[in-house]
N, C-alpha and C positions, 0 to 999 in steps of 0.2 A: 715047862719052860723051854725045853729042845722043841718042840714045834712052832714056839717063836722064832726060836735061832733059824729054821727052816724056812719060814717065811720070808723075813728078812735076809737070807739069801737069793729065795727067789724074786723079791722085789728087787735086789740091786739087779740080778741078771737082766731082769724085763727092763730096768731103766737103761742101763746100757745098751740094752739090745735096740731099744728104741731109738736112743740118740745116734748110732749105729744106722739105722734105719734113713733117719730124718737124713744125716750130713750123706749119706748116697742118693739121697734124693735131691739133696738142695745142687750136689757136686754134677750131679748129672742133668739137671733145667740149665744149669750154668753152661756147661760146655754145651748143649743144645743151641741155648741162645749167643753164646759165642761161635759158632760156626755158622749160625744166620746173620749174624753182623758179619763175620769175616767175610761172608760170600756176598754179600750188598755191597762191602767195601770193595771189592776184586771189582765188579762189576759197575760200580759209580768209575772207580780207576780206568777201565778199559774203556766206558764211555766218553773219560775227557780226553784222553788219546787217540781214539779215533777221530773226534771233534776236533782236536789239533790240526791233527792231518787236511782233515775236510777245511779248515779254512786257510790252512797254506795252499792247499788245491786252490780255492777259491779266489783266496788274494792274487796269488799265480794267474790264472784266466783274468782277472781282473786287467791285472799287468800287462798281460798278453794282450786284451781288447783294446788297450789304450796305447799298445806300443804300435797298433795299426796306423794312425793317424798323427802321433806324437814320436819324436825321438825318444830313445830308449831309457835315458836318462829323464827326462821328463813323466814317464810313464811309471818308472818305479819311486819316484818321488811323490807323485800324486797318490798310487797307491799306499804310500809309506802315510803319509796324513789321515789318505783313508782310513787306517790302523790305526792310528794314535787317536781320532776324533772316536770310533767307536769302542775305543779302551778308555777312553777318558769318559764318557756317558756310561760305560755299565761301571767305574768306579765308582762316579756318581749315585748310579742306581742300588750298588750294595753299601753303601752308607747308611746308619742309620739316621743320622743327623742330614738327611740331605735338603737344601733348601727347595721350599717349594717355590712356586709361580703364583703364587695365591694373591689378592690386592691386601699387600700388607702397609702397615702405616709408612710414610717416606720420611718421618720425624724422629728424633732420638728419643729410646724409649729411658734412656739413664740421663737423671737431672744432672746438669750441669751447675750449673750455681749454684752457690750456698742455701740459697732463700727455694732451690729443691728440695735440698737435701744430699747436693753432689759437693765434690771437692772445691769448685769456685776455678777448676782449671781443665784443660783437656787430658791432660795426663793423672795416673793413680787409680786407685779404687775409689766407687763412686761409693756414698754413704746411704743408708735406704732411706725412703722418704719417712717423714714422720709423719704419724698418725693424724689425723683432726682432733680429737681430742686426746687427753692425757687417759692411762690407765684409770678406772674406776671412776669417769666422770671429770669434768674441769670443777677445780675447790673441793675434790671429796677427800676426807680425812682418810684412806686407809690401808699407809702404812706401805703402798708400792710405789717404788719408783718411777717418781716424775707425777705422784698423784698431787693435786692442789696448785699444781702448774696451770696458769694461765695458756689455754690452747694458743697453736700458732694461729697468725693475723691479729689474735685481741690487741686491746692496747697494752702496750708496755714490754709485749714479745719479743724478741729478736730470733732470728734463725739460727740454727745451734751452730757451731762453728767444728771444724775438726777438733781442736780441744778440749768439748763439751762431750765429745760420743766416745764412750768406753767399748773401743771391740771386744773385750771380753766380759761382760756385764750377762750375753748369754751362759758362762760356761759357770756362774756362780747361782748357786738356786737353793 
């Protein structure tokens, strides 16, 4: 029985010893790769600071070449626009929502009118369109909402009104 009791000494040692092992090892990839980020970040820092620099240089000259030919006040006013048109294109450009140039439709893409599926006015949330036919078929028996409903246009339809569309009809299931 005592060379169990033995064993199971020695296996707790070895598991400590190993977890021991592991968290020196995990503890020390960690601060590795925390001093190579630290040192990326030092170095992205120092690059936008110099870059600063460089374009107050630049804006500077800029001011300068047009104060040759322009009053002085006119000169850093133009550059002053300068600045602001190419700070306002790279906010633009780090958007991610930024609108393209692409040939998009010049028509409202949210129905306005009731007989859409919008509120019938230009203010409000617009309502989504409704479907062409009803869930499970037009006349089908079964048991969803809006099933056996006459599609919109048939005869006898009418367009649903705000008071027909339940906004929370999604949140019950």
């Amino acid at each position: 029985m005592d060379r169990l009791d033995h064993l199971e000494h020695l296996d707790k040692h070895l598991v400590d010893e190993l977890a021991q092992v592991a968290r020196e090892t995990v503890r020390d990839e960690l601060r590795r790769q925390t001093r190579e980020r630290r040192r990326t970040a030092m170095l992205y820092a120092a690059s936008g600071a110099v870059a600063l620099y460089a374009g107050a240089a630049l804006a500077l000259t800029l001011g300068l070449a047009l104060a040759i030919g322009l009053p002085d006040w006119a000169a850093a006013l133009i550059t002053a626009v300068v600045l602001a048109a190419v700070a306002y294109a790279l906010r633009n450009a780090a958007r991610p929502s930024a609108p393209t140039t692409s040939a998009a439709p010049t028509t409202p893409t949210t129905p306005t009118t009731p007989a859409e599926g919008g509120t019938g006015g230009t203010g409000g949330a617009p309502y989504p369109p409704m479907p062409p036919v009803a869930p499970g078929g037009a006349g089908a028996a079964t048991g969803a909402p809006g099933a056996g409903t006459p599609a919109p246009g048939a005869a006898g339809a009418r367009p649903p009104g705000p008071d027909d569309i339940d906004p929370e009809t999604h949140h019950r299931a």
